[in-house]
C-alpha positions in Angstrom: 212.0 175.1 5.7 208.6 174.5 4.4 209.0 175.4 0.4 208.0 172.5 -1.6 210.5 170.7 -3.6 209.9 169.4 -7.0 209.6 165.9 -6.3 209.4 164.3 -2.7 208.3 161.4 -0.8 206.2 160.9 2.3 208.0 159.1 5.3 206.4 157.5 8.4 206.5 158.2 11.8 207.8 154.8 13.0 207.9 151.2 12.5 204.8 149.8 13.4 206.0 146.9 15.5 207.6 149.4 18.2 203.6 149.6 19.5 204.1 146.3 21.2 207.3 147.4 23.0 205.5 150.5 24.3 202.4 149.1 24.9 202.1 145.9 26.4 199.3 143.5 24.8 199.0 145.8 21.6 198.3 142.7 19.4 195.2 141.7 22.0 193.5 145.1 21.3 194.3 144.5 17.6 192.2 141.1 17.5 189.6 142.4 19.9 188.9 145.5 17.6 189.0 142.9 14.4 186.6 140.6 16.6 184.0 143.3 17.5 184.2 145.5 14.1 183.1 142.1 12.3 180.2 142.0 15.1 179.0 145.2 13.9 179.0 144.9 10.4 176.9 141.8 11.1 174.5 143.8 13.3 174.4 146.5 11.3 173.5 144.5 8.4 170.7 143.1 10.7 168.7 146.6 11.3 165.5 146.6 9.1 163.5 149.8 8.1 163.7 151.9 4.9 167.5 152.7 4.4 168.1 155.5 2.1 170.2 154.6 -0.7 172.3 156.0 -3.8 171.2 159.4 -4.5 171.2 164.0 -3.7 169.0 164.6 -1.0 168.0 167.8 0.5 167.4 167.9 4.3 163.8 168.8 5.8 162.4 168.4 1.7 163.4 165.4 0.5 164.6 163.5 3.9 164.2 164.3 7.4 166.8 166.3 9.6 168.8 164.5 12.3 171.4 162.3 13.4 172.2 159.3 10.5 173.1 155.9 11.1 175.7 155.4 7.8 176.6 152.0 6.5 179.3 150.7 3.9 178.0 147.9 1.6 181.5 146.7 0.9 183.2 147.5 4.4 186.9 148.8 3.8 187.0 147.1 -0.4 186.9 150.5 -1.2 188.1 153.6 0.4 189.2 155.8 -2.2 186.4 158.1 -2.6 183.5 159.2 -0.6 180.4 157.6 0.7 179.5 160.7 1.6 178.9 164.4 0.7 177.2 167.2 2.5 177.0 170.7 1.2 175.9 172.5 4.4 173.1 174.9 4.0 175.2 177.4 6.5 177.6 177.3 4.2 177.8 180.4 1.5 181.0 178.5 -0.5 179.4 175.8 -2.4 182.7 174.2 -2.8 183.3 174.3 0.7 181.9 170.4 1.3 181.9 167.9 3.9 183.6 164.5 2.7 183.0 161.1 4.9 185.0 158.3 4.2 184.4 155.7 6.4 185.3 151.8 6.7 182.1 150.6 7.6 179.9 152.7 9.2 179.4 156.4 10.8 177.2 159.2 12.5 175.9 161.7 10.0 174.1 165.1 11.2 171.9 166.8 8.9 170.4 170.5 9.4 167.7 171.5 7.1 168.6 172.7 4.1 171.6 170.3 3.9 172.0 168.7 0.4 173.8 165.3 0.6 175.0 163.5 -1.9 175.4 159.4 -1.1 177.6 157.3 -3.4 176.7 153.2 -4.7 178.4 151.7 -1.7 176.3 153.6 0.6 173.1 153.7 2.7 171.8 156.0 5.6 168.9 155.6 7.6 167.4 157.8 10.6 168.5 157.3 14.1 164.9 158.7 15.3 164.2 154.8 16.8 167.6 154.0 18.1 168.0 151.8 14.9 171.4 150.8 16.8 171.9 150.6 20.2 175.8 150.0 21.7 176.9 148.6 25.1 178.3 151.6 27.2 180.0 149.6 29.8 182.8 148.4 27.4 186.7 148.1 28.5 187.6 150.1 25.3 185.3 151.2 22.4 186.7 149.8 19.2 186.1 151.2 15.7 182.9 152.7 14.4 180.6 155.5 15.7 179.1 156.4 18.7 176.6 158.5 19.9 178.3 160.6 23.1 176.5 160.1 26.5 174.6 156.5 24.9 176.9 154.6 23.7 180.2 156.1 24.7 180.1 158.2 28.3 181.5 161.8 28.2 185.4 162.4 29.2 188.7 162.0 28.5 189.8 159.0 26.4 193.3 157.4 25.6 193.7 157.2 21.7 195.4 153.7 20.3 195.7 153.6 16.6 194.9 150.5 14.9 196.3 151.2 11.4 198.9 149.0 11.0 200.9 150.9 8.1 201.1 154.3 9.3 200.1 154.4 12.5 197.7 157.3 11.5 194.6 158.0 13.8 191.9 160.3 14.1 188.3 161.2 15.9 185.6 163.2 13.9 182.2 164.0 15.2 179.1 163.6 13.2 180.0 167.1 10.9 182.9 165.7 10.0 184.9 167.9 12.4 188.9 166.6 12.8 188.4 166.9 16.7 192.3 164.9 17.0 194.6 163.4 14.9 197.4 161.2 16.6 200.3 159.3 15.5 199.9 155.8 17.4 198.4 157.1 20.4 197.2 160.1 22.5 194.4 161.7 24.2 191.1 163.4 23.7 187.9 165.1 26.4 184.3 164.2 25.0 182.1 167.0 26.0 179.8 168.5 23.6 179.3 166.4 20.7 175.8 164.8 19.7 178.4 161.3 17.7 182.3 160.6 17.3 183.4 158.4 14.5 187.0 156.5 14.9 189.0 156.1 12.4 191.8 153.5 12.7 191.4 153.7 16.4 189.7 152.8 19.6 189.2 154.6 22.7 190.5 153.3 26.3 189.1 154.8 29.4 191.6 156.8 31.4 191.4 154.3 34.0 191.7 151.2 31.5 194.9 152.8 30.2 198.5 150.6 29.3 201.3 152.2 30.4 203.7 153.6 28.0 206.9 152.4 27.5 210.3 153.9 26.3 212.0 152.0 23.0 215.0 150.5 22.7 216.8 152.8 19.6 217.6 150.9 17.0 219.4 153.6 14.9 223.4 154.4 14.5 224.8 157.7 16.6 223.0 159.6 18.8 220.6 157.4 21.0 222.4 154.3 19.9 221.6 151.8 22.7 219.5 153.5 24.5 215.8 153.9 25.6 213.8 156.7 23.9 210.8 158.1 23.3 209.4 157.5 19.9 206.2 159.2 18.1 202.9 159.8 19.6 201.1 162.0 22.2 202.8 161.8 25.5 201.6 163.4 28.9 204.9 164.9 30.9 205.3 163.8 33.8 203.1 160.3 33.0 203.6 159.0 30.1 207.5 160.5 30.1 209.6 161.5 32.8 210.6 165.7 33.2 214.0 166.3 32.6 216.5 167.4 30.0 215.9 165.6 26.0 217.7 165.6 22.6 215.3 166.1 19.7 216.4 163.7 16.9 214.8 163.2 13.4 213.6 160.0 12.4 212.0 159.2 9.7 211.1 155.3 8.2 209.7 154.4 4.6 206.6 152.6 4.8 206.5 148.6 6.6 203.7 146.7 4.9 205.3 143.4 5.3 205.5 142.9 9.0 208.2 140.1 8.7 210.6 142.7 7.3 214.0 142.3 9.5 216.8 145.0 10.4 216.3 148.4 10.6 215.3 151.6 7.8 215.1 154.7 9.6 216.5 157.8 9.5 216.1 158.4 5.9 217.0 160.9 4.0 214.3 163.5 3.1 213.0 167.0 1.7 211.4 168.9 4.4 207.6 170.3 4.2 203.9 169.6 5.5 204.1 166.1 4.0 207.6 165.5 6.3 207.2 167.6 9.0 209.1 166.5 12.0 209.1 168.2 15.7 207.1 168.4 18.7 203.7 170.0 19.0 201.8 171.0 22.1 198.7 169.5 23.3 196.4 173.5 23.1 196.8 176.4 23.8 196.1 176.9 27.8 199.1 173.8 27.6 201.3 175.9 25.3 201.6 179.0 27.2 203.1 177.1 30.3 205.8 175.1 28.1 206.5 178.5 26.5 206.2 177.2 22.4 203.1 175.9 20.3 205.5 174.0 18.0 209.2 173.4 17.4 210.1 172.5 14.0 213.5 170.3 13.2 215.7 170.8 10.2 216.1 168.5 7.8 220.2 168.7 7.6 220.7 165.6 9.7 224.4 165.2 9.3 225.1 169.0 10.5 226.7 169.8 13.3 224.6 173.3 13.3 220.8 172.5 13.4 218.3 175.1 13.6 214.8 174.2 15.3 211.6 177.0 14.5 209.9 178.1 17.5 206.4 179.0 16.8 204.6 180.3 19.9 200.8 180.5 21.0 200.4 183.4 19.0 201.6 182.3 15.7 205.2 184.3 15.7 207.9 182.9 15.6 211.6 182.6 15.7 214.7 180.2 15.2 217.2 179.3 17.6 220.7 177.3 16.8 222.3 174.3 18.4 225.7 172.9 18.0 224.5 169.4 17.4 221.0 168.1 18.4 218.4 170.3 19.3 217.5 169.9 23.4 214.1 171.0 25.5 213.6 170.5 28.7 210.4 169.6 30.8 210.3 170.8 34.4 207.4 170.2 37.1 205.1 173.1 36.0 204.8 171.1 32.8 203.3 168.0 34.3 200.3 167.0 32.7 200.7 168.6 29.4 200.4 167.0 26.3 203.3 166.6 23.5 203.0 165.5 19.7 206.5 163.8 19.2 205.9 163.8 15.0 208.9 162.1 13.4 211.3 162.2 15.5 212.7 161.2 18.9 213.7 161.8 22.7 216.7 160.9 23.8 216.8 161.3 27.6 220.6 162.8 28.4 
């Protein structure tokens, strides 16, 4: 299921303009976020002091340690290589590296010892004086960086992505540690980290959260005409009802032109990493009560005999056959557990 095939495309999750059918006002939070980022690239811009520019610097030698304030100097023109590179001192692999790529600015930590390496576009400075200071009372906290229990309070978040082409979203904190990575929406806990960087996203407070709304399914056969769930990080038992579901592939080629009319799922595709469709559970405390850590779909979508891979919480795994679509089932003992619907869809029987 997972050898890769000479040549291959990458599919998408979903046609972007399903967000505003699931969640109501979708557009507002996109001109809100495009409203404040601009806000911050202006006070960013604003902060005097000696920024550090273009250059290899080693931490506790050449620069101090510490927490970084980051800036772009050509906010998202250029995002194809990094602004950043740390080689961590704890780090015996030298080409074991930490890579930042950031739209227009981030939360760096540096131990001593760290080298970093900062590219033409880029300039750091020390956050020793606050050099910038957020609003914490905020309905949502919209791209950027923020430092945890200053400018963002500790707790669990709701995840909307903001990237209009893929839907792609993530949180990293100021290591460069993935901490999440959603497709259109989701949940994280802040706890322990000293900054968390959005990319493509911004966080709602669990009580600021929009509801989450089923789809109408666009697609021929199964599901046709009715309300399912499409990609993204659900809770059971909130965000979707328990019950009985068919798991359906469904996989779109990339919408860049939003006035694009009629429908292009379901493509045709060779399975692997890059095209991986299924279902995902939310850890691992969640994945030992729903009994699986991920169930993988076939790619054989005109079969009548599909085959899904179980993989469980400790990493063994089997396969089981269905006569048709593939079903799972969520009952009460479930509720609250998160799901990572990937490229592919619920239909509710």
């Amino acid at each position: 299921m997972l050898e890769k095939p000479d040549g291959y495309e990458n599919y998408d999750s979903f046609d972007i303009r399903e967000l505003e059918t699931q969640i109501k006002g979708y557009w507002n939070y996109q001109q809100e976020n495009d409203v404040e980022m601009a806000a911050k690239i202006k006070k960013i811009n604003s902060i005097s002091g000696e920024w550090i520019s273009e250059g290899e610097y080693t931490a506790g030698t050449d620069i101090p340690e510490g927490l970084y304030l980051c800036k772009n100097l050509r906010a998202e023109k250029d995002l194809s290589s990094p602004n950043l590179t740390i080689i961590r001192s704890s780090k015996k692999d030298i080409s074991d590296q930490d890579y930042y790529i950031f739209k227009f600015m981030n939360y760096a930590f540096l131990n001593k010892g760290d080298v970093i390496k900062i590219n033409d576009q880029t300039e750091i400075i020390p956050d020793n004086d606050n050099a910038y200071e957020q609003d914490i009372k905020k309905n949502f906290y919209g791209e950027g960086a923020y430092k945890l229990g200053e400018e963002i309070p500790k707790g669990e978040y709701f995840i909307l992505s903001m990237d209009i082409q893929t839907g792609g979203a993530g949180v990293y904190d100021d290591k460069d540690k993935q901490l999440v990575s959603v497709s259109r929406f989701g949940y994280i806990t802040l706890d322990n980290e000293r900054a968390v960087n959005l990319d493509d996203c911004i966080l709602i407070a669990l009580d600021k959260k929009p509801d989450i709304n089923p789809i109408d399914y666009e697609g021929k056969g199964k599901g046709e005409g009715k309300l399912v769930y499409p990609p993204g990080m659900y809770k059971i038992g909130v965000d979707i009802p328990t019950g009985k579901y068919q798991i359906k592939n469904e996989v779109f080629k990339n919408i860049t032109d939003l006035s694009f009319t009629g429908y292009h799922g379901n493509e045709s595709y060779n399975p692997g990493d890059w095209n991986w469709c299924g279902i995902v559970a939310g850890n691992e405390k969640q994945a030992k009560l729903l009994g699986w850590k991920q169930l993988e779909l076939d790619s054989y979508l005109k079969h009548k005999e599909r085959f899904v891979k179980i993989s469980d919480y400790n990493n063994k795994y089997s396969y089981q056959k269905f006569n048709g679509l593939p079903t799972i089932s969520f009952s009460e003992q479930n509720k609250g557990s998160e799901i990572n619907i990937i490229r592919c869809i619920l239909i509710p029987e």
